[in-house]
DSSP file (Angstrom, degrees, kcal/mol; ACC not computed):
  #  RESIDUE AA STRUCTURE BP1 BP2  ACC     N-H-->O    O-->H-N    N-H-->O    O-->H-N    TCO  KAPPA ALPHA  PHI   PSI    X-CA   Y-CA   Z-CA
    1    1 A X              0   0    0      0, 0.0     0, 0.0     0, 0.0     0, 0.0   0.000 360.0 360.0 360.0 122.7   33.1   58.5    1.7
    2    2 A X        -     0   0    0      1,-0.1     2,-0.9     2,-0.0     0, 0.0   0.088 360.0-121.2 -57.5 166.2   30.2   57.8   -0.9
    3    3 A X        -     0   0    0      2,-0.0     2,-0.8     0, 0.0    -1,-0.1  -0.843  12.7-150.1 -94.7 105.0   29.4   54.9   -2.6
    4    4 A X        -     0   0    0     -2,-0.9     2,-0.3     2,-0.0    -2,-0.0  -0.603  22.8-163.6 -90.9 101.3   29.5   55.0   -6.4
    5    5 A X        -     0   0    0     -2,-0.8     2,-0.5     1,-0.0    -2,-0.0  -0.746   9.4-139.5 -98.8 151.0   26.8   52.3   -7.6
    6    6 A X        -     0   0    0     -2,-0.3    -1,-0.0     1,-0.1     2,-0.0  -0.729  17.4-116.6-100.6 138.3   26.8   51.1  -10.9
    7    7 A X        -     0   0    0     -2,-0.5     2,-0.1     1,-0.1    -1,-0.1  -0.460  36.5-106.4 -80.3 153.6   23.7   50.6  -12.8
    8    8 A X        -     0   0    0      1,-0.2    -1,-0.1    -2,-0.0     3,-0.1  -0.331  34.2 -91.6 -87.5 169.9   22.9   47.4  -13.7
    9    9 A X        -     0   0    0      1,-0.1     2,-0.4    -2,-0.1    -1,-0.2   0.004  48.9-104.1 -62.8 165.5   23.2   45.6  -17.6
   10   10 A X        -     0   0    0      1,-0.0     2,-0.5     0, 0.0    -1,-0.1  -0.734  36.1-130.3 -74.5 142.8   20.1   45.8  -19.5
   11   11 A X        -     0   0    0     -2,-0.4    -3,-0.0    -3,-0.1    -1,-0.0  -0.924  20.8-167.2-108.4 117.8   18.3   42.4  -19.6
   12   12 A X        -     0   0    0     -2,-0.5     3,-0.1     1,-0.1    36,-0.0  -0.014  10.5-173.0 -74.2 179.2   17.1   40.8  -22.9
   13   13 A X  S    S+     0   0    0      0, 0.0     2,-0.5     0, 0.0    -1,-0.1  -0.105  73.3  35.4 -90.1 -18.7   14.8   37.9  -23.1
   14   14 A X  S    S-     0   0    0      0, 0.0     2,-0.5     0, 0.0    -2,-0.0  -0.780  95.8 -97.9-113.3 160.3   14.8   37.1  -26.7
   15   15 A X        -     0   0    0     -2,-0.5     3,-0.2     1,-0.1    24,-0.0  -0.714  37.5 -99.8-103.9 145.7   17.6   37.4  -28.8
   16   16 A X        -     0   0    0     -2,-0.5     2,-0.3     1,-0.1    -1,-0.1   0.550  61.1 -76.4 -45.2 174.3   18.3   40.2  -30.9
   17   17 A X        -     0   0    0      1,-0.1     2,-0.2     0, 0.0    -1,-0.1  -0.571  56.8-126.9 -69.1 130.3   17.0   39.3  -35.4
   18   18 A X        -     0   0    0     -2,-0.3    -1,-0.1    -3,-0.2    14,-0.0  -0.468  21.2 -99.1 -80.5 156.8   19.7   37.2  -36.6
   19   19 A X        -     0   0    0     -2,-0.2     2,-0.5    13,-0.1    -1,-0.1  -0.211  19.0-153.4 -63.0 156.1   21.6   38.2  -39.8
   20   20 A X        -     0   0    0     35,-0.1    42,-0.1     3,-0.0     2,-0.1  -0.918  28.4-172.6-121.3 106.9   20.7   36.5  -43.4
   21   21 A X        -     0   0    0     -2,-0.5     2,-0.5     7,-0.1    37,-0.0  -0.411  29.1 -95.7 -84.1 165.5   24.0   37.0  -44.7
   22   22 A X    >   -     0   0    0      3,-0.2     3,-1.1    -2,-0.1     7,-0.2  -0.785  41.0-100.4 -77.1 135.3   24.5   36.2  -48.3
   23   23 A X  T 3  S+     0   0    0     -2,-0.5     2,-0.2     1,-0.2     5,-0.1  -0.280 104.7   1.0 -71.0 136.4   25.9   32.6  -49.4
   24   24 A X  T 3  S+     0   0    0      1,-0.1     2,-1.1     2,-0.1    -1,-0.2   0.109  93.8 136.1  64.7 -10.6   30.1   33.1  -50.2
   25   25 A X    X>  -     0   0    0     -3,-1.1     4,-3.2    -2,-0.2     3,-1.0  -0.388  41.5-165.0 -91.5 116.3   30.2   36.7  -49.4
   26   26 A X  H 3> S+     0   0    0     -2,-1.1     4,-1.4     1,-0.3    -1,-0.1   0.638  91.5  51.4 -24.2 -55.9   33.2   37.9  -47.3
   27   27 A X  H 3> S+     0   0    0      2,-0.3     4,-2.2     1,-0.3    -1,-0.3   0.882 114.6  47.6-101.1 -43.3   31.8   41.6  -46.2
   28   28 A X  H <> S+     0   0    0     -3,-1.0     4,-2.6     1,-0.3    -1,-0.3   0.963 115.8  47.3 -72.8 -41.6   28.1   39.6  -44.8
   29   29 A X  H  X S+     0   0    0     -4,-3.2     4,-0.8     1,-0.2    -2,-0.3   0.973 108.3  46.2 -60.6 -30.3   30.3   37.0  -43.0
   30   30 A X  H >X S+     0   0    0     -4,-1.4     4,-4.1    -5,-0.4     3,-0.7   0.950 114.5  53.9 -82.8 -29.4   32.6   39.4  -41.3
   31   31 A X  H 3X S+     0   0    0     -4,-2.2     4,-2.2     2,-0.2     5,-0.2   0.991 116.7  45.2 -52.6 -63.2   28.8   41.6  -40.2
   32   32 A X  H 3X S+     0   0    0     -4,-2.6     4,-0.7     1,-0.3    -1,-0.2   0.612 106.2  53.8 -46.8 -27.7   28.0   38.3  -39.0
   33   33 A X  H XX S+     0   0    0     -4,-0.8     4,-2.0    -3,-0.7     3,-1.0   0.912 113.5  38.9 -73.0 -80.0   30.8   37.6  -37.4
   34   34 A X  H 3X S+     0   0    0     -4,-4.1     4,-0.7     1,-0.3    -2,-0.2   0.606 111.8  57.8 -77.2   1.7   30.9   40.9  -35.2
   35   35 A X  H >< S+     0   0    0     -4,-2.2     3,-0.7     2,-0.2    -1,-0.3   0.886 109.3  53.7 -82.8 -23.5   26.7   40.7  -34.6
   36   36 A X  H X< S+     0   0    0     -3,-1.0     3,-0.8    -4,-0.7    -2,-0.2   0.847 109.9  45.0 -93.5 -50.3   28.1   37.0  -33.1
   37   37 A X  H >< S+     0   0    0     -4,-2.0     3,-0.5     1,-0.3     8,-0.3   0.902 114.2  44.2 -82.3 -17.7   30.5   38.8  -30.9
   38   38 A X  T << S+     0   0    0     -4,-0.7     9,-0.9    -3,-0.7    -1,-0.3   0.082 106.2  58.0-118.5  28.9   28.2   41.7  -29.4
   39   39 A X  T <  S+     0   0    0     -3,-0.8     2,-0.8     7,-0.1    -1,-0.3   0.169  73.8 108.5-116.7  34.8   24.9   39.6  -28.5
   40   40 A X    X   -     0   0    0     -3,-0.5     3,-3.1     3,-0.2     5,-0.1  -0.627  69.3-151.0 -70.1  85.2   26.9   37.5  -26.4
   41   41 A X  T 3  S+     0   0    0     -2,-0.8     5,-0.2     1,-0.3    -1,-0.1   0.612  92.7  54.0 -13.9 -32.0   25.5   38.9  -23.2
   42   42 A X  T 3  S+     0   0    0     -3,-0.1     2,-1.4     1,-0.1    -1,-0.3   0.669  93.2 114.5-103.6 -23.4   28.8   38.2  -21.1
   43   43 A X    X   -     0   0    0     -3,-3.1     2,-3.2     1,-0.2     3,-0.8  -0.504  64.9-148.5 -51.4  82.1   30.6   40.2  -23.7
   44   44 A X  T 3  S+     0   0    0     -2,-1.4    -1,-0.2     1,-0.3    -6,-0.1   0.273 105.7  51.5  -8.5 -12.6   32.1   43.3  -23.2
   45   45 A X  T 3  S+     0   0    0     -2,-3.2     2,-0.7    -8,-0.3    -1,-0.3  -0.284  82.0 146.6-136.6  25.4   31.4   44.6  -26.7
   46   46 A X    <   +     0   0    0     -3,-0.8     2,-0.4    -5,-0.2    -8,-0.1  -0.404  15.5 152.6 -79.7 124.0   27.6   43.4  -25.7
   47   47 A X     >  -     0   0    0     -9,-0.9     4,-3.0    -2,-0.7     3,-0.2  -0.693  31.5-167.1-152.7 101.7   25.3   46.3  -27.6
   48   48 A X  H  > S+     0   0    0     -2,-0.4     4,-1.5     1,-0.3    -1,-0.2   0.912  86.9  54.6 -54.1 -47.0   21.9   45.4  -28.6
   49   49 A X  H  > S+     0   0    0      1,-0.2     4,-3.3     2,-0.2    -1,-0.3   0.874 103.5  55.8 -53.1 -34.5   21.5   48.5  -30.9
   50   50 A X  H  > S+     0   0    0      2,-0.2     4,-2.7    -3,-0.2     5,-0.2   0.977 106.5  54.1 -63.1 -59.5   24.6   47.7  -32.8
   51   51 A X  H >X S+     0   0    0     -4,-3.0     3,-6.4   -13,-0.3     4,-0.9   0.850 104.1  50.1 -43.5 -83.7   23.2   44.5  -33.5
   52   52 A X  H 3X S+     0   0    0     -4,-1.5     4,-1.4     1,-0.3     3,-0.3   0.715 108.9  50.8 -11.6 -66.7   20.2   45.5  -34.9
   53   53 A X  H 3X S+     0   0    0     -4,-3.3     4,-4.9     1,-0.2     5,-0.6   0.911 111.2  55.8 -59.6 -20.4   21.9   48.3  -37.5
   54   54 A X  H <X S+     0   0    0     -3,-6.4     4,-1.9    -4,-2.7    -2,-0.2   0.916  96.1  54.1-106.5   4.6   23.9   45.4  -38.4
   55   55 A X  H >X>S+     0   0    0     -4,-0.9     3,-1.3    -3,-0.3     4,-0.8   0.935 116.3  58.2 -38.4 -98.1   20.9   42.9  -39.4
   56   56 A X  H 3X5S+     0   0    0     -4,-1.4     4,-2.5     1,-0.3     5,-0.2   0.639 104.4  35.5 -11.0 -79.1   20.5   46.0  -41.3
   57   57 A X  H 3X>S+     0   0    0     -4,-4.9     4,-3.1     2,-0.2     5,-0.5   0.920 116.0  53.6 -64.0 -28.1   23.4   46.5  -43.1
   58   58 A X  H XX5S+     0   0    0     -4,-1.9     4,-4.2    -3,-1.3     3,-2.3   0.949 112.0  58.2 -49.4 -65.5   23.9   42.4  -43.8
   59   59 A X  H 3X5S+     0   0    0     -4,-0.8     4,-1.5     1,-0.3    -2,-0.2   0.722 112.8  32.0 -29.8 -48.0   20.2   43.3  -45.1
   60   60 A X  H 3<<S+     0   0    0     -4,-2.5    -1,-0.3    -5,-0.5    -2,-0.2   0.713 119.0  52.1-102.8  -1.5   21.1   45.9  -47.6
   61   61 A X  H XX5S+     0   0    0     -4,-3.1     4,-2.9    -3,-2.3     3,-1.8   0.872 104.7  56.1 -77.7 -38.8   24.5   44.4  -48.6
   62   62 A X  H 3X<S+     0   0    0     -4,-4.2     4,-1.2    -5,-0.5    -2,-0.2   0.883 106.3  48.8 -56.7 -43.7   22.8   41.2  -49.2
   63   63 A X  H 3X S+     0   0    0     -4,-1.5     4,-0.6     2,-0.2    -1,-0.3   0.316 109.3  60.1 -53.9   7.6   19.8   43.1  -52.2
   64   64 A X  H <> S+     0   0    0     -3,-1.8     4,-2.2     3,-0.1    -2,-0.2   0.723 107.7  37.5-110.0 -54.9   23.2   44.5  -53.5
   65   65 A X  H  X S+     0   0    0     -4,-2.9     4,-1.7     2,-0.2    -2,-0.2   0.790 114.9  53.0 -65.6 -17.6   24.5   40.7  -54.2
   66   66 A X  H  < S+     0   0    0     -4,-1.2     6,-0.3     2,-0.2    -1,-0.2   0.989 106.8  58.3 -66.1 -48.8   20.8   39.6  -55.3
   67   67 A X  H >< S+     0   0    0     -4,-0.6     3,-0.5     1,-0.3    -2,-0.2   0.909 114.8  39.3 -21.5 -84.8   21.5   42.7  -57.7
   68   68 A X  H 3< S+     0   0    0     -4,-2.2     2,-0.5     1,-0.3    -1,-0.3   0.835 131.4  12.1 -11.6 -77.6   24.3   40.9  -58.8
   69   69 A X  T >< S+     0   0    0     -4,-1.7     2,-1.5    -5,-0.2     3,-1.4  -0.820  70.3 175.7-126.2  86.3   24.1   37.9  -59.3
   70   70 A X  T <   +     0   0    0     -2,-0.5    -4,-0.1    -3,-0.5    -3,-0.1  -0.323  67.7  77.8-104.6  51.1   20.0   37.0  -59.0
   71   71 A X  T 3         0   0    0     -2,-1.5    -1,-0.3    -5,-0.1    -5,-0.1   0.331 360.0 360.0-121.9  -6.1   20.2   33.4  -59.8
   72   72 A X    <         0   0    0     -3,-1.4    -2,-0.1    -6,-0.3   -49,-0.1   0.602 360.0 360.0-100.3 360.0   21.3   32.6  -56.6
């Protein structure tokens, strides 16, 4: 009977870019919120790439609120 081995996790040393969310907006907290839950290493939902696009999208929702409101 074989052995089935499982490859091991990928290992990070620095941690992924953190979000700049925008100050009071709901849709950049909740992005922040779920890049929070998948860099946790020990996290099941851990997925570097995923962070990264969502740095991204915090990134381009946040010029859409500058848009907005650009005094802040």
């Amino acid at each position: 009977m074989a052995t089935i081995m499982k490859q091991p996790r990928e290992v990070h040393l620095t941690e992924p870019i953190s979000p700049n969310p925008y100050p009071g907006c709901d849709v950049c907290a909740a992005l922040v919120r779920e890049w929070i839950d998948i860099t946790e290493p020990a996290s099941p939902l851990f997925d570097v790439e995923r962070a990264h696009r969502i740095v991204d999208e915090v990134r381009d929702h946040r010029s859409q609120d500058e848009v907005a409101a650009p005094a802040l």
